[in-house]
TIRO-2110 file (N, C-alpha, C; in Angstrom, 1 decimal):
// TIRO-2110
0.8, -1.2, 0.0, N, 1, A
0.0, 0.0, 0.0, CA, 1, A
0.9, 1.3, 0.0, C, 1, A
2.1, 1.0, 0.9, N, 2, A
3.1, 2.4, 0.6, CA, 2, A
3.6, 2.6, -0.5, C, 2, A
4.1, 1.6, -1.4, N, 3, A
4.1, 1.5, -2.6, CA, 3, A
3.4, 2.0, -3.7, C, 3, A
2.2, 2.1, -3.6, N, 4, A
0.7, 2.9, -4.1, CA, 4, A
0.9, 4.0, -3.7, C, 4, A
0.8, 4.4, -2.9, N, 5, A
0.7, 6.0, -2.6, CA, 5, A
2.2, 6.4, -2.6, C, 5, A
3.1, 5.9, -2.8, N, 6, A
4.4, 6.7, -3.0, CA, 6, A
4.6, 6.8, -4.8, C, 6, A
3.8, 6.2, -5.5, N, 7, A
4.1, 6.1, -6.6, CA, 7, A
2.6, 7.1, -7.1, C, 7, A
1.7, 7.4, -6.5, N, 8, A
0.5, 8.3, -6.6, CA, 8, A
1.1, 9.7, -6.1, C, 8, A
1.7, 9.7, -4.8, N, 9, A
2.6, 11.1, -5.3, CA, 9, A
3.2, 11.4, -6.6, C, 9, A
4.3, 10.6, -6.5, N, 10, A
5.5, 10.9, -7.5, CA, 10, A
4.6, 11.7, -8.7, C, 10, A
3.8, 10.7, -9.3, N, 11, A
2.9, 11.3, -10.8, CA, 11, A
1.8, 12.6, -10.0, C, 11, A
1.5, 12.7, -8.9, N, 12, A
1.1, 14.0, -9.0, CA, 12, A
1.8, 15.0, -8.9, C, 12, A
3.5, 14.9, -8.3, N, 13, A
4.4, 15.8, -8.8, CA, 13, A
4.6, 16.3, -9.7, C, 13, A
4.7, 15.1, -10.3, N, 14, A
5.3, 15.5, -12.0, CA, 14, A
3.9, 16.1, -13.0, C, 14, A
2.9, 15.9, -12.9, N, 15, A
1.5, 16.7, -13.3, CA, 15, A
1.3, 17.9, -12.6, C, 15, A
1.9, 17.8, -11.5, N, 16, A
1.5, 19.4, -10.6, CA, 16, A
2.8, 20.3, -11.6, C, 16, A
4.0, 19.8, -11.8, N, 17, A
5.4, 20.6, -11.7, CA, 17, A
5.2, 20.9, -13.9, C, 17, A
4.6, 20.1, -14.1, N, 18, A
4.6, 19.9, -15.6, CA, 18, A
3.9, 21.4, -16.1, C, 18, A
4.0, 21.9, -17.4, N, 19, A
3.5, 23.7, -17.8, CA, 19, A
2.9, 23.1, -18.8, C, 19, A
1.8, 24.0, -19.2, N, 20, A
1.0, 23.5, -20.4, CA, 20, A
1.6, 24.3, -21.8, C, 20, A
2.0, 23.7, -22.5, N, 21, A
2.2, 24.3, -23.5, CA, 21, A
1.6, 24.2, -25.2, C, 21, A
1.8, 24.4, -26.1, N, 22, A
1.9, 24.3, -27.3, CA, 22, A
3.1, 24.1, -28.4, C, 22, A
3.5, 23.3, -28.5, N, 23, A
4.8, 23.3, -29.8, CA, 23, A
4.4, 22.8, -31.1, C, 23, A
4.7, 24.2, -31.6, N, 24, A
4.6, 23.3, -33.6, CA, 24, A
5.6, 23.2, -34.0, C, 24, A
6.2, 22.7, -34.9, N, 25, A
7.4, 22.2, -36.2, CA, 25, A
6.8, 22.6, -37.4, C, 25, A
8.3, 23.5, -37.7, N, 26, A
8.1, 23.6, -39.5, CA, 26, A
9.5, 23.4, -39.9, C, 26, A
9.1, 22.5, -40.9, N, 27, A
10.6, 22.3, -41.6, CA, 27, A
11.2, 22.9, -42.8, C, 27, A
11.8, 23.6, -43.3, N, 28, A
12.3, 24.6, -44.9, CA, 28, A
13.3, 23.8, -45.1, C, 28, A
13.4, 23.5, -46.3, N, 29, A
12.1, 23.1, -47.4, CA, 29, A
11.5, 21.9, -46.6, C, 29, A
10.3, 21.6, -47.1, N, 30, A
9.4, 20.3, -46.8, CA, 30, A
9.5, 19.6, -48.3, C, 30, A
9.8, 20.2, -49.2, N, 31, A
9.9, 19.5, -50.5, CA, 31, A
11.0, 19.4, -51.1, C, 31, A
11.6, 18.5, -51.4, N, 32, A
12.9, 18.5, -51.6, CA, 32, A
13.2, 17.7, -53.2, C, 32, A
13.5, 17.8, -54.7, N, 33, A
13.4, 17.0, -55.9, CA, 33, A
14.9, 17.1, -55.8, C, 33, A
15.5, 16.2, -55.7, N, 34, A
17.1, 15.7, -55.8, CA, 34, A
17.8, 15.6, -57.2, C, 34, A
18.5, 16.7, -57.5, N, 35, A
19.2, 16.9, -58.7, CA, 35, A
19.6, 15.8, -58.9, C, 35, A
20.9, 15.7, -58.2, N, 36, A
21.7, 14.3, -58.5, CA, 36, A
21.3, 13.3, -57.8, C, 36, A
22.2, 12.1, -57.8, N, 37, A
21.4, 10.7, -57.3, CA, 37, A
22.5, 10.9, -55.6, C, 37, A
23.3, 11.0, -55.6, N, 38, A
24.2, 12.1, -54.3, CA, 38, A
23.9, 13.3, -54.5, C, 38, A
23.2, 13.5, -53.1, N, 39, A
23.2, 15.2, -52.6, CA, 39, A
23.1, 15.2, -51.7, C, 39, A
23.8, 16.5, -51.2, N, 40, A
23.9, 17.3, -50.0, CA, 40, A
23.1, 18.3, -50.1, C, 40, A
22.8, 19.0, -48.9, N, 41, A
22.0, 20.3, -49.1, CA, 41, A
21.6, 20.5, -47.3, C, 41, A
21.0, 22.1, -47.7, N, 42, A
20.7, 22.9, -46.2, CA, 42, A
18.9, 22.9, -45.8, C, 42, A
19.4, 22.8, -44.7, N, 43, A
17.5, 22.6, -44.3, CA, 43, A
17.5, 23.2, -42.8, C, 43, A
16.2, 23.9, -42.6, N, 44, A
16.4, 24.4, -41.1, CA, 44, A
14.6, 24.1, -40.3, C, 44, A
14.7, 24.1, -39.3, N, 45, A
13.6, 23.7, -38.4, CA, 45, A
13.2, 24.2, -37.5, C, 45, A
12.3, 24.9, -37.2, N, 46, A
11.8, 26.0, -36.5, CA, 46, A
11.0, 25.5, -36.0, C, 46, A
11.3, 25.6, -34.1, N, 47, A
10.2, 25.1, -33.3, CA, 47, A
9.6, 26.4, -32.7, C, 47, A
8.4, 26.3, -32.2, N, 48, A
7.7, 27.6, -31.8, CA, 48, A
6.3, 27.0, -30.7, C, 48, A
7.1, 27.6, -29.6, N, 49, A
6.1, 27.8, -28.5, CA, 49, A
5.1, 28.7, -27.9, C, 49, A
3.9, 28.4, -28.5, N, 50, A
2.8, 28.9, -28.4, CA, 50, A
2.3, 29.1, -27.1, C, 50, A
2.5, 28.4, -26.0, N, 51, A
2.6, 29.1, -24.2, CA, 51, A
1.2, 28.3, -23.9, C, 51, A
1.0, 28.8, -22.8, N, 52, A
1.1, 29.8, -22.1, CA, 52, A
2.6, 29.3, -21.3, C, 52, A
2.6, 28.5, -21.3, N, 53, A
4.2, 28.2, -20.3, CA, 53, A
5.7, 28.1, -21.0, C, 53, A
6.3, 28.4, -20.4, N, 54, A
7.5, 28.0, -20.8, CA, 54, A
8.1, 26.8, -21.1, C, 54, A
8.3, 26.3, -21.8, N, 55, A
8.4, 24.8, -22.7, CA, 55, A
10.1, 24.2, -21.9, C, 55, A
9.8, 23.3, -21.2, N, 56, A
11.0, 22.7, -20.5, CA, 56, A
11.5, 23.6, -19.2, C, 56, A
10.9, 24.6, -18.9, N, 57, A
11.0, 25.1, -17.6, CA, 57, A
11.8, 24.2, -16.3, C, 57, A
10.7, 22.9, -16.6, N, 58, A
11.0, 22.2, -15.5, CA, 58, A
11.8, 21.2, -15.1, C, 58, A
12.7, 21.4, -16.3, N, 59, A
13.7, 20.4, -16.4, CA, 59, A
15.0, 20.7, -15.9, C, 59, A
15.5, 19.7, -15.2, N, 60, A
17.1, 19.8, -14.5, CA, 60, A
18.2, 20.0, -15.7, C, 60, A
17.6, 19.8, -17.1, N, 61, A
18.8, 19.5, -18.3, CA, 61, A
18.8, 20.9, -19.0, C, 61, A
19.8, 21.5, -19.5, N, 62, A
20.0, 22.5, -20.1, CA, 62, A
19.2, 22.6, -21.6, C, 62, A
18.9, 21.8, -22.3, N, 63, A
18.6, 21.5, -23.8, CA, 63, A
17.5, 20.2, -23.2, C, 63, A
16.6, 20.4, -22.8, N, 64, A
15.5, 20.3, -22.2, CA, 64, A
14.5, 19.3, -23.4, C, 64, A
14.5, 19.6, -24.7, N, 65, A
13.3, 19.5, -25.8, CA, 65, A
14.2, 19.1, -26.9, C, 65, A
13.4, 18.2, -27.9, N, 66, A
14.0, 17.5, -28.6, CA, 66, A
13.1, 17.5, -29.7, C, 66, A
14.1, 17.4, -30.7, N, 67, A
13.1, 17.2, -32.7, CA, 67, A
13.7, 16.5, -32.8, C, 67, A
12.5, 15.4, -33.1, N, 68, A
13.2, 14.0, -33.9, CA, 68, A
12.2, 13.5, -35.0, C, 68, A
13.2, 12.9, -35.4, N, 69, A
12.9, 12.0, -36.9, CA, 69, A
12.1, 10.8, -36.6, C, 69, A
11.3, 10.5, -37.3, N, 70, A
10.7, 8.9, -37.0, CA, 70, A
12.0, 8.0, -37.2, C, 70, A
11.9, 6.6, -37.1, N, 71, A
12.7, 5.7, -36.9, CA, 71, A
13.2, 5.7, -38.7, C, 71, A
14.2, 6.1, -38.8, N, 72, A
15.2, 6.1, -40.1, CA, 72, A
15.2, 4.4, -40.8, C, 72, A
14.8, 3.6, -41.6, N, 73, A
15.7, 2.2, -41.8, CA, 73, A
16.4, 2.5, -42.6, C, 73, A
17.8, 1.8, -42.8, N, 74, A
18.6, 1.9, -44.0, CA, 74, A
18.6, 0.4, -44.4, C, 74, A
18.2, 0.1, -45.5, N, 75, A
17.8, -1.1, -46.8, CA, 75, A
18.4, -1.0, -48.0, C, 75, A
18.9, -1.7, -48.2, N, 76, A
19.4, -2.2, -49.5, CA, 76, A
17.9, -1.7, -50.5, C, 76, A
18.3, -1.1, -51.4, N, 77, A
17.1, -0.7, -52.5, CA, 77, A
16.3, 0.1, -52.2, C, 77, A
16.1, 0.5, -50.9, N, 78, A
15.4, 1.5, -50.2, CA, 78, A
15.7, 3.2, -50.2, C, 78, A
15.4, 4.4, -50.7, N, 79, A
15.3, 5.7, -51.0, CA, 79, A
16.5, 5.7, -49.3, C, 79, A
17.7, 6.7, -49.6, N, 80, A
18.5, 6.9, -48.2, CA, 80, A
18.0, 8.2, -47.7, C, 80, A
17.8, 8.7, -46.6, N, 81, A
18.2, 10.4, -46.3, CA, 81, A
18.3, 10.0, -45.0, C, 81, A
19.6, 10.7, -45.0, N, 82, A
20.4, 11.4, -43.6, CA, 82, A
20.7, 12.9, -43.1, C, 82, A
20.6, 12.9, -42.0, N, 83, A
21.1, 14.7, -41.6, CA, 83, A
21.9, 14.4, -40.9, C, 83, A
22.4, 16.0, -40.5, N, 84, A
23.7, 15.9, -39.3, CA, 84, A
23.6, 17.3, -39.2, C, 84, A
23.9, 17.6, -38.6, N, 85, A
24.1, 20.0, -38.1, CA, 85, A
24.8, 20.2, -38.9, C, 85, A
24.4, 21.8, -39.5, N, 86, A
25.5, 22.6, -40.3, CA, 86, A
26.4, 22.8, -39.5, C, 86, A
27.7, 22.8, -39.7, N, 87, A
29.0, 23.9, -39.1, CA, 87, A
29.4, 24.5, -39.6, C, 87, A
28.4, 25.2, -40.4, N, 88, A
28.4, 27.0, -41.1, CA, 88, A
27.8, 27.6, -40.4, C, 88, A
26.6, 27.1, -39.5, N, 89, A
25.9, 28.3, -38.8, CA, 89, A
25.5, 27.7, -37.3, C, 89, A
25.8, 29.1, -36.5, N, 90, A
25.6, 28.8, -35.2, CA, 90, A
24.3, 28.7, -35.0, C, 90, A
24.0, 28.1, -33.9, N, 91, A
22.3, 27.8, -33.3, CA, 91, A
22.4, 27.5, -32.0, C, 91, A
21.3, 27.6, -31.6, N, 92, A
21.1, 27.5, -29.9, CA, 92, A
20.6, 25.9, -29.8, C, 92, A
21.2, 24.9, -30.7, N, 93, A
21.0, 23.3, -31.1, CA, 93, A
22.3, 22.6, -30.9, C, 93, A
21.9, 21.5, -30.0, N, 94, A
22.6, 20.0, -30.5, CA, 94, A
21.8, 19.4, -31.3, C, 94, A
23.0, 18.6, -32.1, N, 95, A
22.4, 17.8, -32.7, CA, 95, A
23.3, 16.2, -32.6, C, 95, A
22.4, 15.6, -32.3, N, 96, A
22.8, 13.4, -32.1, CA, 96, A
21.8, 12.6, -33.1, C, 96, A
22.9, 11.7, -33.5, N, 97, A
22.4, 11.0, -34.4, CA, 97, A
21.9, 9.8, -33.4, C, 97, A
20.7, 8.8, -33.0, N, 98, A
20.6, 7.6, -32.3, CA, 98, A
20.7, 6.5, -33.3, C, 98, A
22.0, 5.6, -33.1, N, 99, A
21.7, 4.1, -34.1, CA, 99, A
21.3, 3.0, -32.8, C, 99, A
19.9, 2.8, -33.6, N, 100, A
19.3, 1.5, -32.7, CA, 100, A
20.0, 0.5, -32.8, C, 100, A
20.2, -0.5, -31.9, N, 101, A
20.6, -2.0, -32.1, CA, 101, A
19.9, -2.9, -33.2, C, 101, A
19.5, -3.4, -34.4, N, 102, A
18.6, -3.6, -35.2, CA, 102, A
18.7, -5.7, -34.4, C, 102, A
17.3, -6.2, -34.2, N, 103, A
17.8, -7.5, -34.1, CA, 103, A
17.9, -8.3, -35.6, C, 103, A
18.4, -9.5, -35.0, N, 104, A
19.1, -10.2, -36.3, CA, 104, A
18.0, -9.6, -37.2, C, 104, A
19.2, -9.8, -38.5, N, 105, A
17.8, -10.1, -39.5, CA, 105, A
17.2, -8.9, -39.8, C, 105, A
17.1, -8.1, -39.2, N, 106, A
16.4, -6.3, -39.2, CA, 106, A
17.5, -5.1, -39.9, C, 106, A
17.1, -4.2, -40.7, N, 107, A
18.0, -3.4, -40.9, CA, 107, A
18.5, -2.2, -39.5, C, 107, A
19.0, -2.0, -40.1, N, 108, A
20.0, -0.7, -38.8, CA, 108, A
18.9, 0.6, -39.1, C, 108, A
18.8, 1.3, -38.4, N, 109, A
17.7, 2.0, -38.1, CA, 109, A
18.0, 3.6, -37.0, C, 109, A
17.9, 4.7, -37.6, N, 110, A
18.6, 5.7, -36.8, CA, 110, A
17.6, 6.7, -36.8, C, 110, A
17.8, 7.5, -35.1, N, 111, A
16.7, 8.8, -34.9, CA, 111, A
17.4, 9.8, -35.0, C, 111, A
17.4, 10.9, -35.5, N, 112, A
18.6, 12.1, -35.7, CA, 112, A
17.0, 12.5, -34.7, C, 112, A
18.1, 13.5, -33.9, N, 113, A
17.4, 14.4, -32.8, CA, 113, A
18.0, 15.9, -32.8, C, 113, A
17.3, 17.0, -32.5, N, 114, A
18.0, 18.4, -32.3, CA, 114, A
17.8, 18.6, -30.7, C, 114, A
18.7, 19.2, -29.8, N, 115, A
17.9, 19.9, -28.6, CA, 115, A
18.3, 20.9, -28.5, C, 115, A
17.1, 21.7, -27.8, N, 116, A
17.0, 23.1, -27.7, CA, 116, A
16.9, 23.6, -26.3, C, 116, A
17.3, 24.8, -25.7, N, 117, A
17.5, 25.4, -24.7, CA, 117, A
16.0, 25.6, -24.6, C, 117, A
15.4, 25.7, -23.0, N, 118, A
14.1, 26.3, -22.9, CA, 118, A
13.5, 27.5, -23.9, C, 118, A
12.3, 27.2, -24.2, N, 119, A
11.6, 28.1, -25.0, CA, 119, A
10.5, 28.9, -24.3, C, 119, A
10.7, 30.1, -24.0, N, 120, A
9.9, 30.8, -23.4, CA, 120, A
8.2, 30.9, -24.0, C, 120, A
7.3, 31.4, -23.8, N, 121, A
6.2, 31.0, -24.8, CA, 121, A
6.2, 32.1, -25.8, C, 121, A
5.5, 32.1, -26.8, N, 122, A
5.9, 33.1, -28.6, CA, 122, A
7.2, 33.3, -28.9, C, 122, A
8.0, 32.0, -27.9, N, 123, A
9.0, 32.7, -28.9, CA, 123, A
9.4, 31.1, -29.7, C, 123, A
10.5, 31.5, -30.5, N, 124, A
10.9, 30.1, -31.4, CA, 124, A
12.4, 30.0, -31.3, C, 124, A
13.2, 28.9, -31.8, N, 125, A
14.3, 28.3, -32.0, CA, 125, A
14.2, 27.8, -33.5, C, 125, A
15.5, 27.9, -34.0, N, 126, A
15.8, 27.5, -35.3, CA, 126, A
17.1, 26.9, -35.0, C, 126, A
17.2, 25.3, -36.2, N, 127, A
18.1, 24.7, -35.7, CA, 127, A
18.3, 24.5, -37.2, C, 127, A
19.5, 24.7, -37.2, N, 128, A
20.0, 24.5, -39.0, CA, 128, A
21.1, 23.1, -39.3, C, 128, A
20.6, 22.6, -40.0, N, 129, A
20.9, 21.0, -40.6, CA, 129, A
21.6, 20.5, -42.1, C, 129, A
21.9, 19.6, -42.3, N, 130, A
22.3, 18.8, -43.6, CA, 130, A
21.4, 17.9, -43.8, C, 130, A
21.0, 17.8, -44.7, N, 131, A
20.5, 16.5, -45.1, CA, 131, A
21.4, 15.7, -46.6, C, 131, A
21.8, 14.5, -46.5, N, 132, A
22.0, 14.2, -47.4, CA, 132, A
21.8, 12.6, -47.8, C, 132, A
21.1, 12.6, -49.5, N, 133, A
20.3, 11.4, -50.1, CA, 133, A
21.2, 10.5, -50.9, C, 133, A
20.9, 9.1, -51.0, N, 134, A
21.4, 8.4, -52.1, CA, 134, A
20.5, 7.8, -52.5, C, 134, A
19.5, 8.0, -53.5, N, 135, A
19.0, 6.9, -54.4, CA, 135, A
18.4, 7.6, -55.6, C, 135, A
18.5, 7.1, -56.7, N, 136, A
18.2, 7.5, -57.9, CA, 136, A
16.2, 7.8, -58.1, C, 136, A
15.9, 6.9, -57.9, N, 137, A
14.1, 7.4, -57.9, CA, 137, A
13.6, 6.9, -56.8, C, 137, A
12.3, 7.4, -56.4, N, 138, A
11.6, 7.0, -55.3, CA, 138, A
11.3, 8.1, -55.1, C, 138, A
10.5, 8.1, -53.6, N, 139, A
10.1, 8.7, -52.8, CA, 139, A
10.2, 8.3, -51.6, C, 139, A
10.9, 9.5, -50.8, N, 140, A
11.2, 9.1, -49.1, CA, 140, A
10.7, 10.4, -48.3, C, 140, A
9.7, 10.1, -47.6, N, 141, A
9.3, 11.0, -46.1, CA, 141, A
9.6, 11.2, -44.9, C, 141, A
9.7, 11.8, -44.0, N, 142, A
10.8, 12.1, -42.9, CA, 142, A
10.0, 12.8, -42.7, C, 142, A
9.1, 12.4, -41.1, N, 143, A
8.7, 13.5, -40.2, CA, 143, A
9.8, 13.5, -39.0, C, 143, A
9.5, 15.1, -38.7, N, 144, A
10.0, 15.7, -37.8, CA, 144, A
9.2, 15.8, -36.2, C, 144, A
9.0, 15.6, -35.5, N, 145, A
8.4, 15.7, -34.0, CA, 145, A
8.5, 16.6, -32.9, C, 145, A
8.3, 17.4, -32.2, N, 146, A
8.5, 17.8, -31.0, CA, 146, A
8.4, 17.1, -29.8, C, 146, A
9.5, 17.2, -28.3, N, 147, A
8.9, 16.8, -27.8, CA, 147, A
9.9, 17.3, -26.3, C, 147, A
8.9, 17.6, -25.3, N, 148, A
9.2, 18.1, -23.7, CA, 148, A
8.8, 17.3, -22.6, C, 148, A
9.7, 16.5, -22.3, N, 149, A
9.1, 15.8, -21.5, CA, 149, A
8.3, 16.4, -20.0, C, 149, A
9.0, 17.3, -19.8, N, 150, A
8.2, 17.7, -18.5, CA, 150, A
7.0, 18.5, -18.8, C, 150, A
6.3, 18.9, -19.8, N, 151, A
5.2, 19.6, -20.5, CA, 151, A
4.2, 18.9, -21.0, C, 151, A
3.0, 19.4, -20.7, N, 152, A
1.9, 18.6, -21.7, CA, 152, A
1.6, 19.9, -22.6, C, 152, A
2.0, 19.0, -23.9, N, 153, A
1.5, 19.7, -25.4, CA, 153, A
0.0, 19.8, -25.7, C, 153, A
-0.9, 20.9, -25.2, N, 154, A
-2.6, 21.2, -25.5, CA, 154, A
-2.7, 21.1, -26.2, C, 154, A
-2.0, 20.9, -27.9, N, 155, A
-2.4, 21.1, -29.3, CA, 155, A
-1.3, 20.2, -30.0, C, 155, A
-2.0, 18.5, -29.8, N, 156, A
-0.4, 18.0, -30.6, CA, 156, A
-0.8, 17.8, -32.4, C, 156, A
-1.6, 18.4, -32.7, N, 157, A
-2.3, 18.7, -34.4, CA, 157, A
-1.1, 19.3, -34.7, C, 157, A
-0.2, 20.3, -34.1, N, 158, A
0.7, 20.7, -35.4, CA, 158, A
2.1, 20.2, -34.6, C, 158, A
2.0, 19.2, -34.8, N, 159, A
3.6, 18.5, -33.6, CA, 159, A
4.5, 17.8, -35.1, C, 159, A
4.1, 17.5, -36.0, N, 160, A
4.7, 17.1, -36.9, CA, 160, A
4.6, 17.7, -38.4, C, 160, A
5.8, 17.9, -38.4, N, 161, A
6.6, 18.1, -40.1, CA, 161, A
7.0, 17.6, -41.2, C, 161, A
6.5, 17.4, -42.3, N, 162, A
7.1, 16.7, -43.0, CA, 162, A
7.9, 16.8, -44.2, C, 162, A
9.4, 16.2, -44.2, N, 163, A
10.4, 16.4, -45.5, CA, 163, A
10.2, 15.2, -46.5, C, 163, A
10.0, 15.7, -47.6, N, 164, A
9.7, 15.0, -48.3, CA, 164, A
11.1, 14.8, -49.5, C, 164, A
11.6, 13.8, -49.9, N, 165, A
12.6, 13.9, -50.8, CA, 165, A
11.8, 13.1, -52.3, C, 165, A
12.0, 13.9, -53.4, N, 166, A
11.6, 12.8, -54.6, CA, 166, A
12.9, 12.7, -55.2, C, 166, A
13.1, 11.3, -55.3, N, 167, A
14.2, 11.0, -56.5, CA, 167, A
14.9, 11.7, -57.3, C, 167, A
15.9, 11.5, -57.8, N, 168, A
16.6, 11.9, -59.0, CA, 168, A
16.5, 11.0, -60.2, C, 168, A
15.7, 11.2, -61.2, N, 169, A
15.3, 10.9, -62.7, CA, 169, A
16.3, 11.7, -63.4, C, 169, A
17.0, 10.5, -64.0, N, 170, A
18.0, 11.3, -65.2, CA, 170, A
17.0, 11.2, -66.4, C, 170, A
17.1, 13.0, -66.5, N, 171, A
16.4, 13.1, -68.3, CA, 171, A
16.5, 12.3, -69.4, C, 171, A
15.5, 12.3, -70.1, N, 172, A
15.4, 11.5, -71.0, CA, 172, A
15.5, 12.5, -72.9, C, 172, A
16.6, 12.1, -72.9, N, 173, A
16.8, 13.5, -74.1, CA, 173, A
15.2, 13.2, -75.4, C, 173, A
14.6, 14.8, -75.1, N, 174, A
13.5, 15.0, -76.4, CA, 174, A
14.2, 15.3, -77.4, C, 174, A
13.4, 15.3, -78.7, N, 175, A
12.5, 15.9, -79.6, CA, 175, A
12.9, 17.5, -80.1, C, 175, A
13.3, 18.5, -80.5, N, 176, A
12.4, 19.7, -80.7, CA, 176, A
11.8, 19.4, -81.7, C, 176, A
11.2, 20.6, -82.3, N, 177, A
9.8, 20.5, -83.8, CA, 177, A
10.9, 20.4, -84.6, C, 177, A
12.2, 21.2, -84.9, N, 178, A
13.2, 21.2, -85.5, CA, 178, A
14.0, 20.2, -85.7, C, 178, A
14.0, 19.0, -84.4, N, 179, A
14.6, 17.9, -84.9, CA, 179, A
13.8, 17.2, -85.2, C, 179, A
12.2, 17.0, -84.7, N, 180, A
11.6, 16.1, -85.6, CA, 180, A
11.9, 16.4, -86.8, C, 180, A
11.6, 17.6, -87.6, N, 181, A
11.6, 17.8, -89.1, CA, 181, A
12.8, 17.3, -89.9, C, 181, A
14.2, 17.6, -89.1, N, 182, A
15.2, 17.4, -89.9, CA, 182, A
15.6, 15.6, -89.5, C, 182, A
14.6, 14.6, -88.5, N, 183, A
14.6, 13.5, -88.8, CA, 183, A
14.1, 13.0, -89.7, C, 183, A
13.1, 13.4, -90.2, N, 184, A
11.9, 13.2, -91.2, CA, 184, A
12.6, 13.8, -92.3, C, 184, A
13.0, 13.9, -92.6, N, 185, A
14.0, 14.9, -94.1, CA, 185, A
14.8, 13.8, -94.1, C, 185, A
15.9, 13.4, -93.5, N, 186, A
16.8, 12.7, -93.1, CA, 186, A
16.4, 10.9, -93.7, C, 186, A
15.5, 10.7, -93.1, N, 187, A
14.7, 9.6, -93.5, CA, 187, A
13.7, 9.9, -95.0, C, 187, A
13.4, 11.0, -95.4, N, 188, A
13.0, 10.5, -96.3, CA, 188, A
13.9, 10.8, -97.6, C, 188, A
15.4, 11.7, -97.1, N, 189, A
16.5, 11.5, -97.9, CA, 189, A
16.9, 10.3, -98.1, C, 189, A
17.3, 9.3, -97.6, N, 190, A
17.7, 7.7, -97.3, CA, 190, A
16.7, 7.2, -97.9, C, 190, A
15.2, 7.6, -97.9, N, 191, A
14.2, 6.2, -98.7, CA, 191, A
14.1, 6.7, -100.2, C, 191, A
14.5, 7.9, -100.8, N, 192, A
14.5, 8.5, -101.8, CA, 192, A
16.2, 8.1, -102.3, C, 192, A
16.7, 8.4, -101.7, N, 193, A
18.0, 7.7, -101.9, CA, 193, A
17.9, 6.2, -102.6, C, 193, A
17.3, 5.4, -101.7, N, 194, A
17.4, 3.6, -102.1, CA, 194, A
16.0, 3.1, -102.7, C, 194, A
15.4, 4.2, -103.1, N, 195, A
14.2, 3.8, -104.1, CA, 195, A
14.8, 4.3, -105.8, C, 195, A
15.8, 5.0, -105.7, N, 196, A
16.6, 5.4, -107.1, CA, 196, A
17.3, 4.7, -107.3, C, 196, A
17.6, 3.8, -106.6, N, 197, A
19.2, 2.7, -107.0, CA, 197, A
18.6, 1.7, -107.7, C, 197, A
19.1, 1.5, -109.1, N, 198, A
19.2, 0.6, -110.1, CA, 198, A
19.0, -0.9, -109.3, C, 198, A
END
């Protein structure tokens, strides 16, 4: 029974001590068409605390809140995308890559995470990133997450972001009107040609 009510505190601590907040994610670009079949490129992520509380207030940790990726697989045949932090531009962001243990048999599997210093309410953090892709066509999606542990999020409708990468399709050389015509000339030089031969 002490056991019961020492653990019925505890959670009314942490519900009493917890702030109500709001956090949304936006990610620039969300659309991303991959020139090459290798690319690098810049992307940034903008968390924004809508209040009334201060977002991680109540945490003992300095970088309190966390953006993360859904669970990453890497697969053979499978569309790749990776990030890591710019170290062109400063930010008020860490950034960790997590590689899961994958069991037998399962591919390897990684959470890229950002954390950010408490967010007072209306205000925002921007955390600036790499992302980079290897696969020739497809389609790969990447949501982004918020999340405070010591906080309950009132509004989790805008808690996720989504990056979207589409493939890189090597062109397929056209046509102009100009070269249709001078194929068609071409060909009917050649059939006029071998309809005159003796």
């Amino acid at each position: 029974m002490k056991i019961i009510t020492a653990i019925s505190f505890l959670l009314f601590l942490s519900v009493s001590w917890s702030g109500s907040i709001d956090l949304s994610v936006e990610v620039n670009p969300s659309s991303i068409s991959i020139i090459e079949s290798v690319e690098i490129g810049e992307f940034s992520i903008t968390l924004t605390n809508h209040g009334p509380d201060a977002a991680g207030s109540s945490s003992p940790i300095s970088f309190p809140i966390s953006i993360d990726t859904n669970i990453i697989y890497f697969e053979a045949g499978v569309p790749n995308a990776g990030f890591a932090s710019n170290p062109d531009i400063i930010d008020d962001c860490l950034f960790f890559p997590y590689v899961l243990d994958p069991l037998p048999g399962n591919p390897v599997g990684i959470i890229y995470s950002f954390f950010t210093p408490v967010i007072p309410a209306g205000e925002s953090v921007t955390c600036y990133g790499l992302y980079y892709t290897n696969f020739d066509n497809g389609i790969r999606t990447v949501e982004w997450s918020p999340s405070s542990v010591t906080d309950n999020d009132t509004d989790p409708s805008n808690d996720i972001s989504l990056m979207t990468f589409r493939g890189f399709v090597a062109p397929v050389p056209s046509l102009t009107v100009y070269g249709i015509v001078l194929l068609a000339l071409m060909f009917l030089g050649m059939g006029f040609r071998f309809s005159i031969k003796p």
